[in-house]
VOGU-3710 file (C-alpha; in Angstrom, 3 decimals, decimal comma):
1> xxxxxxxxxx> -59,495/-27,257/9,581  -59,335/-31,088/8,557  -58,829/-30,005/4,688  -56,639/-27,240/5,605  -54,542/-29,624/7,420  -54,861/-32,038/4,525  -53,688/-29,367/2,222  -50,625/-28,515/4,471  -49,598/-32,239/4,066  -49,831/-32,542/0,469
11> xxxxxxxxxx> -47,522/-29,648/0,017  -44,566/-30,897/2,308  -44,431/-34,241/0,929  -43,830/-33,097/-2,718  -40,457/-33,762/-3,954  -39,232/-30,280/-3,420  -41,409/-28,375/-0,342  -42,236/-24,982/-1,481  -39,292/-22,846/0,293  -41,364/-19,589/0,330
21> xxxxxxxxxx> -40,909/-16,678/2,688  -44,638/-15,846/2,469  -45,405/-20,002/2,866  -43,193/-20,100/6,143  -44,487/-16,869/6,936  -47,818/-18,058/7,408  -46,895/-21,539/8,827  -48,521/-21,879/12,878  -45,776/-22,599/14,863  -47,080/-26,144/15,393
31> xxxxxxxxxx> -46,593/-27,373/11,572  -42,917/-26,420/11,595  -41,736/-29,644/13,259  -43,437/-31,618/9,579  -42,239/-28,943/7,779  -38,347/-29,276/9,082  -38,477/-32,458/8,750  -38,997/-32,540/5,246  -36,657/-30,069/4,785  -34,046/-31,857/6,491
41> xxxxxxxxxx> -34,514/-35,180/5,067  -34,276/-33,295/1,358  -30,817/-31,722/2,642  -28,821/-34,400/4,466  -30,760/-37,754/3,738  -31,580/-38,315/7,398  -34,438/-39,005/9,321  -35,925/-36,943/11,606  -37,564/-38,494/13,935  -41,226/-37,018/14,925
51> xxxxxxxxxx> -43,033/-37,281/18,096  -47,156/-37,866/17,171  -49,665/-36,996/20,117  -53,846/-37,289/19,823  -54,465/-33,895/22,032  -57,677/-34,257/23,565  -58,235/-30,686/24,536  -58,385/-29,452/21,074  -59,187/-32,636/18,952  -56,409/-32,880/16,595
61> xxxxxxxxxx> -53,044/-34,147/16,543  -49,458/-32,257/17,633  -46,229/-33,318/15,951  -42,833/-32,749/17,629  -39,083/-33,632/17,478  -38,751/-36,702/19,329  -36,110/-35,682/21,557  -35,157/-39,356/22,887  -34,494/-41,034/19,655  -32,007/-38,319/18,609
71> xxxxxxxxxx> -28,623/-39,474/17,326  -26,965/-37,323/14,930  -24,999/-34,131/15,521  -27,684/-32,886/12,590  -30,451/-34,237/14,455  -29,981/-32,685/17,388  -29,064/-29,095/15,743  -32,680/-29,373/14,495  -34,070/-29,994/17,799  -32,562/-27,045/19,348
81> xxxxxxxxxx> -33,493/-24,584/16,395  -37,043/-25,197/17,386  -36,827/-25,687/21,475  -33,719/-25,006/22,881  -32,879/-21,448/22,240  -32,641/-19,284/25,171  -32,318/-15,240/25,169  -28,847/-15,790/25,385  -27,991/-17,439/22,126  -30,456/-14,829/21,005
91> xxxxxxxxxx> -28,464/-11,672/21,992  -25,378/-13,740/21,288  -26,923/-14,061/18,001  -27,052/-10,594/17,043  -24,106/-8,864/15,472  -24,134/-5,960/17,718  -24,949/-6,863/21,135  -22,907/-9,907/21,051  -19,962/-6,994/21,467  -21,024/-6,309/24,828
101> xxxxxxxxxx> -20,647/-10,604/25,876  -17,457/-10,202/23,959  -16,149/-7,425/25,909  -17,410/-9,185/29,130  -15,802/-12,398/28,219  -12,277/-12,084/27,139  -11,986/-8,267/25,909  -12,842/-5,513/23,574  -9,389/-6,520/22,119  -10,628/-8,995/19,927
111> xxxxxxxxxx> -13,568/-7,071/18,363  -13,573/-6,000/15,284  -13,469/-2,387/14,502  -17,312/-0,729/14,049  -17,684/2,097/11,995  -21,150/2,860/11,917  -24,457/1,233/13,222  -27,815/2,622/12,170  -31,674/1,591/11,401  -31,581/2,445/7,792
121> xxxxxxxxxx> -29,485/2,650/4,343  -30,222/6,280/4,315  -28,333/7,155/7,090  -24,814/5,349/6,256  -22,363/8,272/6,606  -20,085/7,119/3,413  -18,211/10,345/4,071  -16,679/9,092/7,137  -15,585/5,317/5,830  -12,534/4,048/4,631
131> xxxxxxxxxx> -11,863/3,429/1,248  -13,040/-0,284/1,465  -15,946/-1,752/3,961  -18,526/-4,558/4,762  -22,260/-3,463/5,612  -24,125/-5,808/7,094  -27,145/-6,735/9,123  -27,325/-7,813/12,322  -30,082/-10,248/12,549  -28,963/-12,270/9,718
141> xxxxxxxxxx> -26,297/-14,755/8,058  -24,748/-13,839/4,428  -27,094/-10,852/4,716  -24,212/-8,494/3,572  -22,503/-6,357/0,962  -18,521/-5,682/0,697  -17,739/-2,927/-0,511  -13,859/-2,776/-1,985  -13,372/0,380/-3,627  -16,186/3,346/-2,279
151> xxxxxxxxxx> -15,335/5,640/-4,528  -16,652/3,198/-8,184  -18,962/2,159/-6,100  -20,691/5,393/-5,189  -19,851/6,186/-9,047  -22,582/3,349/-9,443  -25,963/4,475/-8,853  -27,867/1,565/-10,065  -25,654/-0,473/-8,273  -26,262/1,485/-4,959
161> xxxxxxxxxx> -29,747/1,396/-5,173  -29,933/-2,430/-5,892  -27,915/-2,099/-2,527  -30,551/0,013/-0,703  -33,694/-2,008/-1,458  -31,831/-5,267/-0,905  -31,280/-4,067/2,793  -33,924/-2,396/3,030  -36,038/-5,667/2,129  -33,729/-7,718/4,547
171> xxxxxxxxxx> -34,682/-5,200/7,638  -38,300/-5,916/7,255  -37,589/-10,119/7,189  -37,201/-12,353/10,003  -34,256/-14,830/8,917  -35,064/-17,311/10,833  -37,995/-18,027/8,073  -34,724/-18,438/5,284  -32,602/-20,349/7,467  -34,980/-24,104/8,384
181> xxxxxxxxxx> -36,635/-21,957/11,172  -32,876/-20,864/13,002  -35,256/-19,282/15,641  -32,191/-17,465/17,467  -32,417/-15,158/14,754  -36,304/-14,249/15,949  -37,037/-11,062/17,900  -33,271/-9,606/17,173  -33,749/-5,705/16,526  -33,270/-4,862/13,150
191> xxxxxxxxxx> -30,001/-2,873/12,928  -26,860/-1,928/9,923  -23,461/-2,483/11,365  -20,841/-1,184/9,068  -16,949/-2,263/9,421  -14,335/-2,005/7,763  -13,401/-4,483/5,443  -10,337/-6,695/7,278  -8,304/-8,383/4,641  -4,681/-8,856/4,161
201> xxxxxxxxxx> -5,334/-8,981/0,471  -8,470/-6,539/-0,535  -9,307/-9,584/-3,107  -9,198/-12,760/-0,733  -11,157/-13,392/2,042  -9,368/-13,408/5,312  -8,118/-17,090/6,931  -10,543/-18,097/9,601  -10,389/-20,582/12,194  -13,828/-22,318/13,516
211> xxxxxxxxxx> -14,238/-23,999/17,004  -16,722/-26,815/17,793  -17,578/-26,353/21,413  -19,679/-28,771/23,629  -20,387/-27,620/27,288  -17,281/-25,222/27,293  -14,853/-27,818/25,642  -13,133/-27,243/22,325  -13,252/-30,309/20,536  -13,443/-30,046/16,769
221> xxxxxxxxxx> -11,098/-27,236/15,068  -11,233/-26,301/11,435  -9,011/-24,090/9,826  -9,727/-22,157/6,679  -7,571/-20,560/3,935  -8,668/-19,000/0,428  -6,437/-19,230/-2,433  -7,922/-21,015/-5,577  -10,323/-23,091/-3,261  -11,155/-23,180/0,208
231> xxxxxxxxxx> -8,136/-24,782/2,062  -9,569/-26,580/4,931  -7,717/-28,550/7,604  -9,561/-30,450/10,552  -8,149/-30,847/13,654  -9,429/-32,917/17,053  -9,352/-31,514/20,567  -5,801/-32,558/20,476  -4,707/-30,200/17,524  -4,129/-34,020/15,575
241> xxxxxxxxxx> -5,191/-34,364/12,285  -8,875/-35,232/11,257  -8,894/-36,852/7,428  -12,602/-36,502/6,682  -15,205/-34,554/8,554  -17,488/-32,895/6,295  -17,936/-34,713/2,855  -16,034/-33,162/0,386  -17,483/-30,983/-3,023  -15,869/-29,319/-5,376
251> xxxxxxxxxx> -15,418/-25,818/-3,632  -13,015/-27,068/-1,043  -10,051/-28,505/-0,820  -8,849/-30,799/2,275  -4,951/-30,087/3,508  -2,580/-30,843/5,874  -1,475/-27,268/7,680  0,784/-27,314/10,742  -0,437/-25,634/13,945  0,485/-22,219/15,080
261> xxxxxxxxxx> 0,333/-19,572/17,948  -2,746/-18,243/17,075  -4,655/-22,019/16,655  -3,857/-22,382/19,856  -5,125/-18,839/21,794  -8,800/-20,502/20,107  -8,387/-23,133/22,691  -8,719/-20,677/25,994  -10,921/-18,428/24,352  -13,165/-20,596/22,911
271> xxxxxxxxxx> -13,715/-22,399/25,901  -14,722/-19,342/28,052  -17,120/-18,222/25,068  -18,307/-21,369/24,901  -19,240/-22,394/28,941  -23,272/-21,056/28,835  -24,007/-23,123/25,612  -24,388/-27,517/25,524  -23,280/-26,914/21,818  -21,962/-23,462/20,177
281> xxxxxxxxxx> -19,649/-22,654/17,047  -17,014/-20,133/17,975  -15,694/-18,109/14,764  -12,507/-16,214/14,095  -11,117/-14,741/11,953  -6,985/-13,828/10,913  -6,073/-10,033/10,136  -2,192/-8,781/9,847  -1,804/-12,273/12,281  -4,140/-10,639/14,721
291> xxxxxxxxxx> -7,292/-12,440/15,965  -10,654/-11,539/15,607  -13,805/-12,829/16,520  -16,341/-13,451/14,398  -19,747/-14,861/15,332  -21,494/-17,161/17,728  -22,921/-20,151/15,662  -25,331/-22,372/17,178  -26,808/-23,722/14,326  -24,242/-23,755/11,807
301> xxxxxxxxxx> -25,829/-24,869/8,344  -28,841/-24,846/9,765  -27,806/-28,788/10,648  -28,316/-29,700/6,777  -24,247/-30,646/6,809  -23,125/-33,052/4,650  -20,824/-34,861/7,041  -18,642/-38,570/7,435  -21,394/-40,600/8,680  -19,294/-41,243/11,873
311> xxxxxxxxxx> -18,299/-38,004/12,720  -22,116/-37,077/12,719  -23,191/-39,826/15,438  -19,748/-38,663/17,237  -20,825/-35,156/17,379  -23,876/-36,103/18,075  -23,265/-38,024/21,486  -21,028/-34,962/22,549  -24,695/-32,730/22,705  -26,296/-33,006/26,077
321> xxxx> -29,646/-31,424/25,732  -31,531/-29,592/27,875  -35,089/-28,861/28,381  -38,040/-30,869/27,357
//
């Protein structure tokens, strides 16, 4: 066990930790705390403080997050991926019973459309879809393909199979193995949710409006537009202009956009999706200036955000975890 162990160590502490599915796949449960935090000081530059205990029942050491010296908003998102999920943010988690909390919460009006949900590629129905669509997995982030014109792309065989064995490979993965151990993700039932594809403009993605909640409360808005760039304007529980948030890269450009009607349904709603979480991400997104909601986000970049050093210790202090 000792050289095993030894072994273990030698690989995290390399420059670049081998991000394998079939490494993390056969990672105990007990190394992921060294694991993550190499992995998290590679991504943001931070510490992550780790908790080191002789166990006397077993003979060897344990490593966990130290819960009591966390700081950061990114700190604290990494000590919930490992300990603070419930089953809850797990069905919230998945695409298609997070309708039925939707529906409960503030109505099936705000859900989008669902064409088709099934347990394999095979039996997508393209007969019965409009001409432009989004098919998807439910127990995964970015695990998609849009689809904007079916008719070249069912002219496209070799582009439909590539299509078929990536979702058929992404049924048989757990995510949370891809995502810096996003554990929510773990035990979801692997489904395909098909929708249609909800764009003003088939070739731009839709504007989108994300809520930072903290025990029910609304406090950090960011609003999203796609032209050139990514438009993004930050706003404060007060709708007031944020500067800097996030640091900025070449992908995204910051702006100055005025508030409207439908920033300011995200308050209400947000809240009363948000009151059963310390900490959750509320998504939406704008079709024909009709709201939708998107996803549930309790982890959102895995915690590996690149944000204004203040605005992560802010965040941070506005997390009041629970459990041990």
């Amino acid at each position: 066990m000792i050289k095993n162990l030894l072994n273990f160590y030698k690989k995290i502490n390399i420059s670049n930790p081998p991000y394998d599915y079939n490494f993390i796949l056969n990672l105990e449960e007990k190394e992921y705390p060294l694991y993550l935090a190499r992995l998290f000081k590679i991504n943001t530059g931070e510490k992550l403080p780790i908790l080191k205990e002789w166990r006397f029942k077993s003979g060897e050491w344990s490593y966990k997050i130290d819960k009591k010296k966390l700081k950061t908003f990114n700190q604290k998102i990494q000590w919930i991926k490992l300990y603070g999920i419930t089953d809850l943010m797990r069905d919230c988690t998945d695409k298609v019973k997070v309708r039925d909390f939707i529906r409960e919460k503030i109505g099936a009006e705000y859900l989008k459309p669902v064409l088709q949900i099934c347990n394999s590629f095979d039996e997508i129905d393209f007969n019965k879809f409009p001409d432009s669509l989004v098919i998807k997995c439910n127990h995964g982030c970015k695990w998609h393909y849009i689809i904007k014109n079916k008719e070249e792309y069912l002219k496209n065989k070799r582009l439909v199979e590539i299509t078929r064995r990536n979702i058929t490979g992404w049924l048989e993965q757990d995510y949370s193995l891809w995502g810096g151990f996003e554990i929510q993700y773990r035990g979801i039932q692997p489904k395909i949710l098909i929708e249609p594809l909800l764009r003003d403009d088939i070739n731009t993605s839709p504007r989108e409006i994300e809520v930072y909640c903290f025990n029910g409360v609304p406090k950090i808005f960011v609003n999203v537009k796609y032209k050139e760039k990514r438009e993004i304007c930050y706003y404060d529980e007060n709708l007031n202009f944020i500067d800097l948030l996030f640091h900025p890269d070449g992908n995204n450009k910051i702006i100055k956009e005025k508030t409207d009607d439908l920033l300011y349904r995200t308050i209400d709603l947000s809240s009363r999706l948000s009151k059963d979480f310390s900490f959750v991400r509320v998504d939406w997104l704008i079709y024909k200036n009709q709201l939708y909601f998107n996803e549930l986000t309790f982890t959102p970049y895995s915690g590996f955000i690149k944000f204004d050093k203040n605005w992560n210790l802010k965040l941070g202090s506005w997390i009041k975890q629970k459990g041990k």
